[in-house]
C-alpha positions in Angstrom: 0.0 0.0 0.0 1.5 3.4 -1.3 0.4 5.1 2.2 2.6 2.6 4.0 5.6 3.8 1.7 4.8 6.8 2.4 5.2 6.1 5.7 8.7 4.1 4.8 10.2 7.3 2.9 9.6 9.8 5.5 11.3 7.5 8.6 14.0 7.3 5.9 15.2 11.0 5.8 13.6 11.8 9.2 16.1 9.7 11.2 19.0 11.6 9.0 20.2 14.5 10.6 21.5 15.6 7.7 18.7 15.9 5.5 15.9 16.8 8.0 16.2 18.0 12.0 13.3 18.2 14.8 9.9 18.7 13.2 11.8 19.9 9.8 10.6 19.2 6.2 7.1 17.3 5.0 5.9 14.3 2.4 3.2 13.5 0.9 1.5 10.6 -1.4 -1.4 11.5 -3.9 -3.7 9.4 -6.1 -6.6 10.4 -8.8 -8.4 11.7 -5.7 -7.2 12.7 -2.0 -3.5 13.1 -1.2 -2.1 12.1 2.3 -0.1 14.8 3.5 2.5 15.2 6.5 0.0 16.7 10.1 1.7 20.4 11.0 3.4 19.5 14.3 4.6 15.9 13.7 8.0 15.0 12.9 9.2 12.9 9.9 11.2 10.5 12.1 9.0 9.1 13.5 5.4 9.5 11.8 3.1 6.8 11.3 0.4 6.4 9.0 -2.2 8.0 11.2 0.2 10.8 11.3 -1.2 11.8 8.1 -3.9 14.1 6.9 -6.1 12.6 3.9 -7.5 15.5 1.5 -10.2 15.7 -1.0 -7.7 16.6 -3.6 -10.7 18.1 -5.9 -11.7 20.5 -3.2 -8.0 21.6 -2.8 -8.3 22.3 -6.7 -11.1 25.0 -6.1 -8.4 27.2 -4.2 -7.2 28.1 -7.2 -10.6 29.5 -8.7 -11.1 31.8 -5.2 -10.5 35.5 -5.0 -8.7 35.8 -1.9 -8.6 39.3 0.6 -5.7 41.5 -0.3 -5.1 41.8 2.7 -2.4 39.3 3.6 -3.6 38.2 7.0 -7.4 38.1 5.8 -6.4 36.1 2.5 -4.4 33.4 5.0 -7.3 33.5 7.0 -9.2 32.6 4.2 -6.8 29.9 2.2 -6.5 28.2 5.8 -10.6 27.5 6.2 -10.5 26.4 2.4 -7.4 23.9 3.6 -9.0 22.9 6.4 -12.5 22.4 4.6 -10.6 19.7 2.2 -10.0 17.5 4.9 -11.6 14.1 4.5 -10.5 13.2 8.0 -10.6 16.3 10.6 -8.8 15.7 13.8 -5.6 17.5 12.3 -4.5 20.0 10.6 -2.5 19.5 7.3 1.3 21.5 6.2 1.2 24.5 5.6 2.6 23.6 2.5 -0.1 21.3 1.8 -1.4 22.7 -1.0 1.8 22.8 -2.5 2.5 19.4 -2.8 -0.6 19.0 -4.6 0.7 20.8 -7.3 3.4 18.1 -8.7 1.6 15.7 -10.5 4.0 12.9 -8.9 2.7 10.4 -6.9 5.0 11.1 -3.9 7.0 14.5 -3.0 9.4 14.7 -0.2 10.1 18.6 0.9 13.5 18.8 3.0 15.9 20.9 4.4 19.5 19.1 3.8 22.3 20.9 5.9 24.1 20.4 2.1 21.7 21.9 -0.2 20.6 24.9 2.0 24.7 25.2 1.5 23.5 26.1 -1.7 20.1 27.9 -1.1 21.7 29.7 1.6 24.8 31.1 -0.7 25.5 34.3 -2.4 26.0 32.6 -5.7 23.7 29.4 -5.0 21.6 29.9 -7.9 24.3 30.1 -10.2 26.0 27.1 -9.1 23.3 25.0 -8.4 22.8 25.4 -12.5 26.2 24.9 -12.9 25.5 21.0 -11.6 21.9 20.2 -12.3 21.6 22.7 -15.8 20.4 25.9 -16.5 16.5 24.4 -16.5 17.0 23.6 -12.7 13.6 25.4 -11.0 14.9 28.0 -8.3 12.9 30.4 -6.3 14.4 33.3 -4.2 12.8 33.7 -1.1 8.7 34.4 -0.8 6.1 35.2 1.1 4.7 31.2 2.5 2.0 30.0 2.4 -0.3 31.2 -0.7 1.7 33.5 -2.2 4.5 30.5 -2.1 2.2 28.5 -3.7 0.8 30.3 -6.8 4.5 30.7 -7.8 5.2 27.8 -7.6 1.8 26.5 -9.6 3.1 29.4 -12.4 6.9 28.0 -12.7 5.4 24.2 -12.9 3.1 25.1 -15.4 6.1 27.5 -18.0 8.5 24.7 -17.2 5.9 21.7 -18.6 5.2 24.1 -21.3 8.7 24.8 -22.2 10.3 20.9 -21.5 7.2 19.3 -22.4 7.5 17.0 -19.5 6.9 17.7 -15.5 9.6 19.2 -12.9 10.6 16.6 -10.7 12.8 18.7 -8.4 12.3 22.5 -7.2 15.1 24.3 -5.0 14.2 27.1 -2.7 16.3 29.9 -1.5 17.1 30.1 1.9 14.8 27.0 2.1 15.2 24.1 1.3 14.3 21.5 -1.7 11.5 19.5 -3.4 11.8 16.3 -4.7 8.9 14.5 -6.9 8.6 10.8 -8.5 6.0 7.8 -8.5 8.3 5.7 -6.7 10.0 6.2 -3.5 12.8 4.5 -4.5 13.0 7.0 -7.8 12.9 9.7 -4.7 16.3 8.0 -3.5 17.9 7.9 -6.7 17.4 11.6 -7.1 17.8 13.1 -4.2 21.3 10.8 -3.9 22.4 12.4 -6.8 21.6 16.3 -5.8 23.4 15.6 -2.5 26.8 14.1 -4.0 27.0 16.5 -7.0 26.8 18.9 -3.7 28.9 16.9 -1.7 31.6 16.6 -4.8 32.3 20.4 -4.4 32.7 20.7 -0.7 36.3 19.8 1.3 34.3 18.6 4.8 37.4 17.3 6.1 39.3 20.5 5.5 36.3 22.4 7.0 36.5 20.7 10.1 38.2 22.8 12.5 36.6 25.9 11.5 33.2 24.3 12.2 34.7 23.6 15.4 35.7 27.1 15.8 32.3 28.5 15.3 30.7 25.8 17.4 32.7 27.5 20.1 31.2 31.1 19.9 28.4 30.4 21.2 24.6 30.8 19.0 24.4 34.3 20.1 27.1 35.5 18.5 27.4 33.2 15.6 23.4 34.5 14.7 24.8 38.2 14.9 27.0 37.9 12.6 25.7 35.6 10.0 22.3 35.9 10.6 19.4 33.3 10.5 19.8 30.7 6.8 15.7 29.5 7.0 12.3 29.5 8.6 13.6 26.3 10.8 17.0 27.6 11.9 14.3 30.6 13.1 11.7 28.2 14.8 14.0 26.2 16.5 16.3 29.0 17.3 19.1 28.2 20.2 18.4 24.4 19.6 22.2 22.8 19.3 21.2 20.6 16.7 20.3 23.6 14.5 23.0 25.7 15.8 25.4 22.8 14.6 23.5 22.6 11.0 23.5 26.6 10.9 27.6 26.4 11.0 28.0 24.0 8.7 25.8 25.6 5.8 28.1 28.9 7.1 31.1 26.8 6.1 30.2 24.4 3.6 28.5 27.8 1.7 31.8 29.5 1.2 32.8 27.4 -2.1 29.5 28.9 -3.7 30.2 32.0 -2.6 29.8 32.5 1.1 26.3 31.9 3.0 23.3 34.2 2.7 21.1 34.9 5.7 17.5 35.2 5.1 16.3 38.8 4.4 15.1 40.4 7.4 11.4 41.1 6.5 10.9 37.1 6.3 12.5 36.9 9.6 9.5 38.9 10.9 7.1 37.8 9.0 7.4 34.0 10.5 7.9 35.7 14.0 4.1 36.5 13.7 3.0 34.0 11.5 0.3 32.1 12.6 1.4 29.0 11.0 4.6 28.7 12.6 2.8 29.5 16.1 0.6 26.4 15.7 3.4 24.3 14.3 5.6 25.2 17.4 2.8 24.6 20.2 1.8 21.1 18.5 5.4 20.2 18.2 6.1 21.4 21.9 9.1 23.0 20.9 
């Protein structure tokens, strides 16, 4: 049963601390009809199958025929009861980034936030490089407002990209983010996301980068976040947490072959600081 792979891929990359960390990153499994998408609050490590929210993937279609509030806070009011209205089962709430993953046609997309390709997302010349190893049709987005706004750019960059290669993207990079992967198999998942993480790993020294990871490690988060900043949405959440402290440095070290690191622009920092996504993500999750 595909929900029980499902289940398989995201234990897979959740017990890597390298590819996802605490209640980091999201999957999802689709068919003709409903898609089974990670809960907000769970963790990938170690998420069953009842740790998955089953939506009525027509309704989630009708988002796109809405006219939503300008206002930004009215219109995520408004996307969220639409979301939440598409559940065929009720007691939880879907990603945020739910609707997103109904937008690749695959039957099973893993989001995640590898400490080596937010090296990439999080450097000064990451686009550039990361076309440089995957080709200059790669999908890349710089950083966006989340949520609906995320969405509908991503729904307009899947669409020119089918038009324009006459075949569906499979693998979508997001600055200061992360990565998605896409396939109908989980083991085609595997394959590529093992190939974007050593063409990665090809161009980075880790054993030379050792002691200045160490180095680093020693200042303290405090200091380390004043001076380089905050790299995504999770290093923000989980703020002070050593695991992401730890992840933080590397992508500060690994990032200086593509240019030195990037931190995210301060009005997304704020913007998830109020975001009332990332609030109920954090109290579920008991961060």
């Amino acid at each position: 049963m595909s929900l029980e792979q499902l289940v398989e891929i995201s234990n897979y990359y959740g017990i890597d601390e390298e590819i996802v960390l605490m209640g980091g990153g999201n999957t999802s499994y689709k068919d003709n009809d409903f898609l089974y998408v990670k809960a907000s609050g769970t963790t990938l490590k170690t998420i069953t199958a009842e740790g998955f929210v089953k939506m009525n993937r027509a309704k989630l279609t009708k988002v796109w025929s809405k006219t939503y509030s300008e206002d930004f806070d009215m219109r995520e009011e408004e996307v969220l009861t639409d979301l939440l209205a598409a559940r065929e089962t009720t007691a939880m709430r879907p990603s945020v980034e739910t609707i997103l993953h109904d937008l690749f046609p695959q039957k099973f997309v893993v989001h995640t936030h590898p400490t080596l390709v937010n090296a990439l997302t999080c450097a000064k010349n990451g686009e550039t490089w990361a076309k440089k190893l995957f080709g200059n049709d790669l999908l890349w987005l710089p950083p966006l407002m989340p949520g609906y706004v995320l969405a509908k750019e991503v729904k307009d960059i899947l669409a020119n990209y089918k038009e324009n290669h006459l075949k569906d993207a499979n693998v979508l990079f997001l600055e200061n983010h992360g990565i998605f992967a896409a396939a109908d198999s989980i083991d085609e998942i595997k394959t590529l996301m093992n190939n974007i993480l050593e063409k990665i790993a090809g161009q980075i020294d880790k054993s030379g980068s050792e002691n200045e990871i160490k180095l680093l490690l020693s200042i303290g988060w405090d200091k380390f976040s004043e001076k380089y900043g905050i790299f995504t949405p999770d290093h923000y959440v989980y703020r002070g947490n050593e695991l992401l402290f730890a992840d933080s440095v590397k992508i500060a070290v690994y990032a200086k072959k593509f240019g030195g690191c990037r931190a995210m622009p301060g009005w997304l920092t704020k913007f998830i600081e109020n975001w009332e996504a990332e609030k109920y993500r954090t109290a579920v999750s008991g961060k």
